[in-house]
C-alpha atoms as an extended CHARMM CRD file, in Angstrom:
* protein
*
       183  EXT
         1         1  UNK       CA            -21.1690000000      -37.3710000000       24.7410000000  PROA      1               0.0000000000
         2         2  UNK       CA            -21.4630000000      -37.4270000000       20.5880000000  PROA      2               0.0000000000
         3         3  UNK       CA            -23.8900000000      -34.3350000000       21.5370000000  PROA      3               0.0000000000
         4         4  UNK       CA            -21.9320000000      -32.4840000000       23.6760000000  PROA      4               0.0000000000
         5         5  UNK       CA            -18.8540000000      -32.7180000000       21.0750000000  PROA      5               0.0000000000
         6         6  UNK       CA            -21.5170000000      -31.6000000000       18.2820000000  PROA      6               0.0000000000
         7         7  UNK       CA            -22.4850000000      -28.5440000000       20.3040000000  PROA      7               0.0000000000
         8         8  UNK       CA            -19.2360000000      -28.3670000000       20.9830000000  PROA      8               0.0000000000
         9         9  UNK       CA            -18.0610000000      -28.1830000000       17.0190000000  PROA      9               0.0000000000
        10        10  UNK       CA            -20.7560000000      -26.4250000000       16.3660000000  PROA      10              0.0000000000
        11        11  UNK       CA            -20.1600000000      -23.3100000000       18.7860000000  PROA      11              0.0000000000
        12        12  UNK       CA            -16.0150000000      -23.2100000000       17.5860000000  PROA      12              0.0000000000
        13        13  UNK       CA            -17.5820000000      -23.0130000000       13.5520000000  PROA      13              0.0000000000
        14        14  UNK       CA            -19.4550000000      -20.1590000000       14.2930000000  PROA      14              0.0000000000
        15        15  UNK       CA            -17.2710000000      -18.3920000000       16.3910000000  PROA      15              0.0000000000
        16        16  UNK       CA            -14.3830000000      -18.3130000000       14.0950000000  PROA      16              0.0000000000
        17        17  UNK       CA            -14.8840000000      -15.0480000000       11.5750000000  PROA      17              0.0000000000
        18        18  UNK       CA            -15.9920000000      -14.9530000000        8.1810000000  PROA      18              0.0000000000
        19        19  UNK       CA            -12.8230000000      -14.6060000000        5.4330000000  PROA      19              0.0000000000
        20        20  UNK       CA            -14.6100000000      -14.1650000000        2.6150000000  PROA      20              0.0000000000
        21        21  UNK       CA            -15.6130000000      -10.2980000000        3.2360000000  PROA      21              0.0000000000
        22        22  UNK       CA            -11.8760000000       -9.5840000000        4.6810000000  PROA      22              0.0000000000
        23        23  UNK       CA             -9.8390000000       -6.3770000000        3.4090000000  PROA      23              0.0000000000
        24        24  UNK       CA             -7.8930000000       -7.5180000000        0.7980000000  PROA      24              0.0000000000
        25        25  UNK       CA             -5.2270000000       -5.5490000000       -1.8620000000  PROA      25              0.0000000000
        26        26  UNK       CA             -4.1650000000       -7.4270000000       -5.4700000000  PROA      26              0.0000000000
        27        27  UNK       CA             -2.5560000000       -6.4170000000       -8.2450000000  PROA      27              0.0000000000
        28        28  UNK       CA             -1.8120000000       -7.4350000000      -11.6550000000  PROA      28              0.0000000000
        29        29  UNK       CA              1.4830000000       -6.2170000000      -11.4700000000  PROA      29              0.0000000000
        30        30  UNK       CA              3.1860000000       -7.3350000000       -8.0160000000  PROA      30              0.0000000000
        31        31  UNK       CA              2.9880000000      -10.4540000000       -5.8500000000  PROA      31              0.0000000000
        32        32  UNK       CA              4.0400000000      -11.4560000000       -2.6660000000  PROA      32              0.0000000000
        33        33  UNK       CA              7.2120000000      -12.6060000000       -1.8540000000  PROA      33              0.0000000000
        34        34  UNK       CA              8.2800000000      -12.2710000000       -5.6630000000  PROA      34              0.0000000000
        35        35  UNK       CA             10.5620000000       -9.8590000000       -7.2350000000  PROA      35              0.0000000000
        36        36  UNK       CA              8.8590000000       -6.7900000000       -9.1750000000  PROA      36              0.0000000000
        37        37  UNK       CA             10.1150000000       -6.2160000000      -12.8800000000  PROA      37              0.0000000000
        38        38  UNK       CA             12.1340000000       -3.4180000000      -14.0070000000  PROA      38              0.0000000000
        39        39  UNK       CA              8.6080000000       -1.4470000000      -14.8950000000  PROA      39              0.0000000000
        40        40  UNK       CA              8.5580000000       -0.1820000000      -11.5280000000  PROA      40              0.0000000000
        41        41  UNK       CA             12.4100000000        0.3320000000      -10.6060000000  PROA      41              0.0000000000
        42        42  UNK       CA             13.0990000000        4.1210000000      -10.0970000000  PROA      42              0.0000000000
        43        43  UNK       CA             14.4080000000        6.8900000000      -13.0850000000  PROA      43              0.0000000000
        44        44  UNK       CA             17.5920000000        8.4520000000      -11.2740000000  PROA      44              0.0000000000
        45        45  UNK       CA             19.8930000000        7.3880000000       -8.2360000000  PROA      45              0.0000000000
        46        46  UNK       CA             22.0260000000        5.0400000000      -10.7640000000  PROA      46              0.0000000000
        47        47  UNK       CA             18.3610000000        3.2320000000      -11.5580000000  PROA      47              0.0000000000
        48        48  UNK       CA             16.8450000000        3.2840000000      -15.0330000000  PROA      48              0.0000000000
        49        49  UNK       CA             13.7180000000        1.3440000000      -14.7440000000  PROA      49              0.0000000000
        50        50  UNK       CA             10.0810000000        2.9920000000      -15.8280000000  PROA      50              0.0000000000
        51        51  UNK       CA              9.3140000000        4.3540000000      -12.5750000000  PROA      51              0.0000000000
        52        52  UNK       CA              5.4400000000        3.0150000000      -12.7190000000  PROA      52              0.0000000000
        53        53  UNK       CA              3.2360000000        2.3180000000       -9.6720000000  PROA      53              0.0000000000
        54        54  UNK       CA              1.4920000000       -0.9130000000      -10.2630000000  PROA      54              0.0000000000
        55        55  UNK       CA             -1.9770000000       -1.3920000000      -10.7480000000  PROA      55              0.0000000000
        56        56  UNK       CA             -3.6960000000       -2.0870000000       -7.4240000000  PROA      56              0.0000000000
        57        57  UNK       CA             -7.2200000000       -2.8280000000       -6.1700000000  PROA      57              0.0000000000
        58        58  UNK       CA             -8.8080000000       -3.6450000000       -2.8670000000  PROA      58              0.0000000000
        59        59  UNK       CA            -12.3070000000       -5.6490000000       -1.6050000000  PROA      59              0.0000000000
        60        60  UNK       CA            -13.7580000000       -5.7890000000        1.5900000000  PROA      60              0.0000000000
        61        61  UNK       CA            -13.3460000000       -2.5150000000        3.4350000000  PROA      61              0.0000000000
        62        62  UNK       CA            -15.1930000000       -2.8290000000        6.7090000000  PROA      62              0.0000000000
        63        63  UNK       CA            -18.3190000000       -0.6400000000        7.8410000000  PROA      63              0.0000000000
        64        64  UNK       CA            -17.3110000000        3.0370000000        8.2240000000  PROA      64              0.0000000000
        65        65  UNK       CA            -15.0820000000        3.2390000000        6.0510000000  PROA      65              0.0000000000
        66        66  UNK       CA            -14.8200000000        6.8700000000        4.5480000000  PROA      66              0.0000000000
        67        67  UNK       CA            -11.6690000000        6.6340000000        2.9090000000  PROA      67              0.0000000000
        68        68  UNK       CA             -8.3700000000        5.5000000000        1.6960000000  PROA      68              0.0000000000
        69        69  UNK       CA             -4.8890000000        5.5560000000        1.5330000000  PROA      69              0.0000000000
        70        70  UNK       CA             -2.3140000000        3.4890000000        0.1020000000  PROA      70              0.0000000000
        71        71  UNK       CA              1.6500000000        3.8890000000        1.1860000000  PROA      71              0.0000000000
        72        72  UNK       CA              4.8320000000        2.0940000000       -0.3600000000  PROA      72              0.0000000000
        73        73  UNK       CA              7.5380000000        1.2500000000        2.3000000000  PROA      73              0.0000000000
        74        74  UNK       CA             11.0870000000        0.0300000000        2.1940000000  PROA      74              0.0000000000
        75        75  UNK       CA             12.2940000000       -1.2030000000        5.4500000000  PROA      75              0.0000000000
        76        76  UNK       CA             15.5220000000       -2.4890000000        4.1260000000  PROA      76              0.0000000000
        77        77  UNK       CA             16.5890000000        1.3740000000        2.7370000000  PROA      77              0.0000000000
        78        78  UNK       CA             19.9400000000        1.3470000000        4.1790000000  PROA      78              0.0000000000
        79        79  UNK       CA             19.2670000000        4.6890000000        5.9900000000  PROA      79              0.0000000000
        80        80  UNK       CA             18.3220000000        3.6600000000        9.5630000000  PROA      80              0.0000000000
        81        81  UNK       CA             14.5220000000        4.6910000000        9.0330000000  PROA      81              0.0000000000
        82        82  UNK       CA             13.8660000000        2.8490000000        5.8080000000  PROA      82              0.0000000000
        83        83  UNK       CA             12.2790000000        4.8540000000        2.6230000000  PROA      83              0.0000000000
        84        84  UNK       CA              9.0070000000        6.3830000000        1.3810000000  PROA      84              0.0000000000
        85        85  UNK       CA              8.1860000000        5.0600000000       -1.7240000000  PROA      85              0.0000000000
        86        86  UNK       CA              5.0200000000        6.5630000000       -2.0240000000  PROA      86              0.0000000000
        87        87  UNK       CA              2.1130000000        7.6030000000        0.1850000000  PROA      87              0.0000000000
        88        88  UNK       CA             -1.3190000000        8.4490000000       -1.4800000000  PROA      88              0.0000000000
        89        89  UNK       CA             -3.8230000000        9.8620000000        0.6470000000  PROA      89              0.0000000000
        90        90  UNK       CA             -7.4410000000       10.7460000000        0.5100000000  PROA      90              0.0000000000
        91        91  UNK       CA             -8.8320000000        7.7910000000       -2.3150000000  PROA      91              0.0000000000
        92        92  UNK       CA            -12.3450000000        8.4670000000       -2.2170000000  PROA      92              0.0000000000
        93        93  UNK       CA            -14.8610000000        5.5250000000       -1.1980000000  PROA      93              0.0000000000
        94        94  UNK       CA            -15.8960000000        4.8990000000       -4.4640000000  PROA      94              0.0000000000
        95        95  UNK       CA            -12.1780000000        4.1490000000       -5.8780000000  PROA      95              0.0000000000
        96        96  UNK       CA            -11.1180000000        0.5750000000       -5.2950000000  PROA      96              0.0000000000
        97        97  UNK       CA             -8.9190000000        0.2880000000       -7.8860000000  PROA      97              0.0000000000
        98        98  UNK       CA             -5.4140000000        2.4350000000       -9.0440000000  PROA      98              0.0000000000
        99        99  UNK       CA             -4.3210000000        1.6230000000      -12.9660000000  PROA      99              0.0000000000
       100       100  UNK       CA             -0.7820000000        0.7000000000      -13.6710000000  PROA      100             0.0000000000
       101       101  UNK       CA              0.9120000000        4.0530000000      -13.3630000000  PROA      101             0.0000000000
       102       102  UNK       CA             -1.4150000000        6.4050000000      -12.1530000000  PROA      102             0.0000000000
       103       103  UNK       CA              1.2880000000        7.3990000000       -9.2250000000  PROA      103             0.0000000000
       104       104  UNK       CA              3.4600000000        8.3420000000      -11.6900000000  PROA      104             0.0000000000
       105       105  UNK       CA              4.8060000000       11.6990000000      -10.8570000000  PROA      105             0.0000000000
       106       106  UNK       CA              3.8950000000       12.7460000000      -14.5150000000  PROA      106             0.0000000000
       107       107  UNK       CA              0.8660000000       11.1160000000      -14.6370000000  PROA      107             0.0000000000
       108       108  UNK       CA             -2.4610000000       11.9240000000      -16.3720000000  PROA      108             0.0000000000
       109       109  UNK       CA             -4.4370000000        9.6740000000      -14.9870000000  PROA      109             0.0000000000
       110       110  UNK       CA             -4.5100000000       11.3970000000      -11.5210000000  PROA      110             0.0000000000
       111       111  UNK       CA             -7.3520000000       10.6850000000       -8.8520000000  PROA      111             0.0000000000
       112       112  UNK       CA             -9.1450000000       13.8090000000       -8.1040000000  PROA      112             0.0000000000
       113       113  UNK       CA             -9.2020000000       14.8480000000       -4.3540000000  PROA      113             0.0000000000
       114       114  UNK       CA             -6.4050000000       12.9100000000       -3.9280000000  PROA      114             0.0000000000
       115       115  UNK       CA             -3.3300000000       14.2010000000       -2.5870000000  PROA      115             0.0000000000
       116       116  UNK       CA             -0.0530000000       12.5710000000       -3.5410000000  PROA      116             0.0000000000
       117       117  UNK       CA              2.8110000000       13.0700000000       -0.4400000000  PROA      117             0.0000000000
       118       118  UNK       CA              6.4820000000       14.0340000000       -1.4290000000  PROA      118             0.0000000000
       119       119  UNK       CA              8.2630000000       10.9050000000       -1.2890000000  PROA      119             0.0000000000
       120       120  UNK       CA             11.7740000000       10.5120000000        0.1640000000  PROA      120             0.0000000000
       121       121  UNK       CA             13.3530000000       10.9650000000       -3.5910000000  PROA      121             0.0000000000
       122       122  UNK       CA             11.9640000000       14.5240000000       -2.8870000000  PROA      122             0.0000000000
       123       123  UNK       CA              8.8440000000       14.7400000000       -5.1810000000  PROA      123             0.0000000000
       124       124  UNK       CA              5.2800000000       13.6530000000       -4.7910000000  PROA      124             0.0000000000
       125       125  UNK       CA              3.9720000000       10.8000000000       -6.4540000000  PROA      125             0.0000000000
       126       126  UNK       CA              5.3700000000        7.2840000000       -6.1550000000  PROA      126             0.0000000000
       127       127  UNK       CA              8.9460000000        6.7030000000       -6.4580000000  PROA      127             0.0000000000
       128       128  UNK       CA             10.3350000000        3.1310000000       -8.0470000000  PROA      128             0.0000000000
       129       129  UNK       CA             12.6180000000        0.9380000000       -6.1490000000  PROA      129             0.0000000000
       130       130  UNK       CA             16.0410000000        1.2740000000       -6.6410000000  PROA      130             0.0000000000
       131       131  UNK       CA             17.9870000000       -0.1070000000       -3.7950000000  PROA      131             0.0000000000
       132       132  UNK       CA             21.9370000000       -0.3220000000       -3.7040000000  PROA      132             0.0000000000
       133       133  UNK       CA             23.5010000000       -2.3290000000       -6.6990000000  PROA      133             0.0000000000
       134       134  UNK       CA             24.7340000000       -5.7240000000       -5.3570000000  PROA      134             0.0000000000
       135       135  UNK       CA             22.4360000000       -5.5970000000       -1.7420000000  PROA      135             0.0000000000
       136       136  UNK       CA             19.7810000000       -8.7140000000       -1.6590000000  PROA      136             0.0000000000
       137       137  UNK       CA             16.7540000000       -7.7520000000       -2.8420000000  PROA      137             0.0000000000
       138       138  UNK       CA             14.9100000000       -5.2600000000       -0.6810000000  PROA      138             0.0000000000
       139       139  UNK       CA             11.2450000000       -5.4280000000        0.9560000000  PROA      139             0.0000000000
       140       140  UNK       CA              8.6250000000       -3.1000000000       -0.3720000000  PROA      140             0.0000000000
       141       141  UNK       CA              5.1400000000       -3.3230000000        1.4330000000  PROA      141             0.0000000000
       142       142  UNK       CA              2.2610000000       -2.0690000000       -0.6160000000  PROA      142             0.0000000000
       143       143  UNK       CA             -0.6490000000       -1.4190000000        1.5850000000  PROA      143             0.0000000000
       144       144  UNK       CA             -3.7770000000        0.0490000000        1.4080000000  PROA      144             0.0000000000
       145       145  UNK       CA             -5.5740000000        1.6440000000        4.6760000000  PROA      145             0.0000000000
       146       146  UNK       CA             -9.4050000000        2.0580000000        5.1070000000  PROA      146             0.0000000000
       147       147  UNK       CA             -9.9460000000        5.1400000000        7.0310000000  PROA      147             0.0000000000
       148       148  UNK       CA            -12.6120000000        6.1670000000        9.5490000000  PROA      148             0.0000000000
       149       149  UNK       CA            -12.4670000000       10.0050000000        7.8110000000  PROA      149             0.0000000000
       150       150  UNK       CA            -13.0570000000       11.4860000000        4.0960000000  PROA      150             0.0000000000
       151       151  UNK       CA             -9.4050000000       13.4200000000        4.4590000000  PROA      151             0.0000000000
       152       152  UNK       CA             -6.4580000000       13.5880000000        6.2060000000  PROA      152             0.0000000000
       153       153  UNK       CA             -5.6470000000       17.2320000000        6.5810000000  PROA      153             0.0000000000
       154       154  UNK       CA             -1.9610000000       17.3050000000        5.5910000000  PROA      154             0.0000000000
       155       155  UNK       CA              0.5230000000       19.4080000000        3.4730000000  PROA      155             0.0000000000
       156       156  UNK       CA              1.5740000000       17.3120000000        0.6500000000  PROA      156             0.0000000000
       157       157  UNK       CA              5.3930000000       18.4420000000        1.9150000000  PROA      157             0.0000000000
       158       158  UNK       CA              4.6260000000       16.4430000000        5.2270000000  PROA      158             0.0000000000
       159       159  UNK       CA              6.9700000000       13.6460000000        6.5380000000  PROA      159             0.0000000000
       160       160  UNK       CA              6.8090000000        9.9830000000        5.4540000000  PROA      160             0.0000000000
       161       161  UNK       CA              6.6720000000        9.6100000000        9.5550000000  PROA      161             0.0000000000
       162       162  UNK       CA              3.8070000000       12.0210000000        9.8940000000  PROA      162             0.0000000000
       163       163  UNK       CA              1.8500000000       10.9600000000        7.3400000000  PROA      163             0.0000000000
       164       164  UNK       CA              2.3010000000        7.1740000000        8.5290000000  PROA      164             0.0000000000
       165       165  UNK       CA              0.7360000000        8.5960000000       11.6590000000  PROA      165             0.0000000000
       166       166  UNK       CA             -2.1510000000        9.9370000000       10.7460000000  PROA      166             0.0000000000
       167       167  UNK       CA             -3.0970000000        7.6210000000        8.3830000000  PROA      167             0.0000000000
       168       168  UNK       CA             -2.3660000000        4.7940000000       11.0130000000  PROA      168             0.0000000000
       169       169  UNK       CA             -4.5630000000        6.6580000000       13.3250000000  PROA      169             0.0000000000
       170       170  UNK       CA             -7.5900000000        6.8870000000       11.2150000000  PROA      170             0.0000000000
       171       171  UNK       CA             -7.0920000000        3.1170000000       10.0200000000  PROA      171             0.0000000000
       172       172  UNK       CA            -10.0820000000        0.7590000000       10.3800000000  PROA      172             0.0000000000
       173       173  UNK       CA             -8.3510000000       -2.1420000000        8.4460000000  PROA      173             0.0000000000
       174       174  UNK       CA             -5.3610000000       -2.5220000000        6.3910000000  PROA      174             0.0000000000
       175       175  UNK       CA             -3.6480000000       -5.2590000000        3.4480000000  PROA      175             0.0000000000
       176       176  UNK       CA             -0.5660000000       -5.3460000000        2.2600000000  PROA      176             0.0000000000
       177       177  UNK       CA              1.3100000000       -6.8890000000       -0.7420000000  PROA      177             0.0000000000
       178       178  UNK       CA              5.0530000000       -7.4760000000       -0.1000000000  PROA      178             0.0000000000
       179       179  UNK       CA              7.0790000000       -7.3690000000       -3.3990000000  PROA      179             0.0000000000
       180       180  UNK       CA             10.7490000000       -7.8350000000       -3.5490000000  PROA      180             0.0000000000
       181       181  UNK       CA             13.2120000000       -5.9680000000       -5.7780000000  PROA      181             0.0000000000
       182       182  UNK       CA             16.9600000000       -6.2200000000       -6.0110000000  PROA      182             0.0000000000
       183       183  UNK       CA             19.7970000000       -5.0840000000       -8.7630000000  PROA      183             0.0000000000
């Protein structure tokens, strides 16, 4: 019997899969479930913040892995399909990492062969939070994709919705970092 549970234990440990090389996204900037600062509120629409994407790196992409993208959602945008913060397409392999304003629409630091998608404020780049003064704080869901190809072959005018397409389906893996952000 004490065998048969051993085997036993020993056939559920090595079925369950390894975490330690899972597709994770961090930041020094954001967390989870906490509310973002003022840094990264929008410029415009009654908001006055900085406007600055926060720094964000990934580990762990899983084998085949050509590319990345990286997309900032809303859900609770009071406009029925939620809002495009910011969609970022075409991160070569070699980039794990974004610095602390590199999204920014004015930004010098920008990624070459990256293409930037016009977020729903109208311009590309990333686009701060600003949702309506006095609504509880809103959900924004940083995530970054792997993708199974080098580049998503898209106008940089696209739609949030077509973007989200592709990019979802080309996506290998995906993590995402859910901030919160209310005024």
């Amino acid at each position: 019997m004490r065998l048969i549970l051993k085997i036993s234990w020993l056939l559920m440990v090595m079925s369950v899969p390894s975490v330690g090389n899972a597709f994770t996204l961090k930041s020094n900037d954001i967390e989870a479930g906490k509310l973002m600062t003022k840094s990264h509120e929008y410029i415009g629409f009654g908001c006055n913040g900085g406007n600055l994407s926060p720094h964000l790196s990934w580990t762990g992409a899983p084998k085949g892995t050509k590319s990345f993208a990286i997309t900032v959602y809303d859900p609770d945008a009071p406009t029925g399909s939620g809002w495009w913060h910011w969609q970022i397409i075409n991160i070569p392999l070699d980039i794990t990492e974004l610095p602390q304003g590199v999204g920014s629409v004015n930004s010098h630091n920008a990624i070459p062969k990256t293409v930037q998608i016009e977020n729903d404020y109208g311009v590309p780049g990333f686009g701060g939070a600003c949702p309506p003064a006095g609504d509880k704080p809103h959900r924004y869901q940083f995530t970054v994709y792997a993708l199974s190809v080098e580049t998503l072959d898209v106008p940089a005018t696209a739609s949030g919705a077509l973007v989200g397409y592709m990019i979802k389906s080309h996506s290998l893996a995906s993590s995402t970092i859910e901030s919160l952000y209310g005024r």
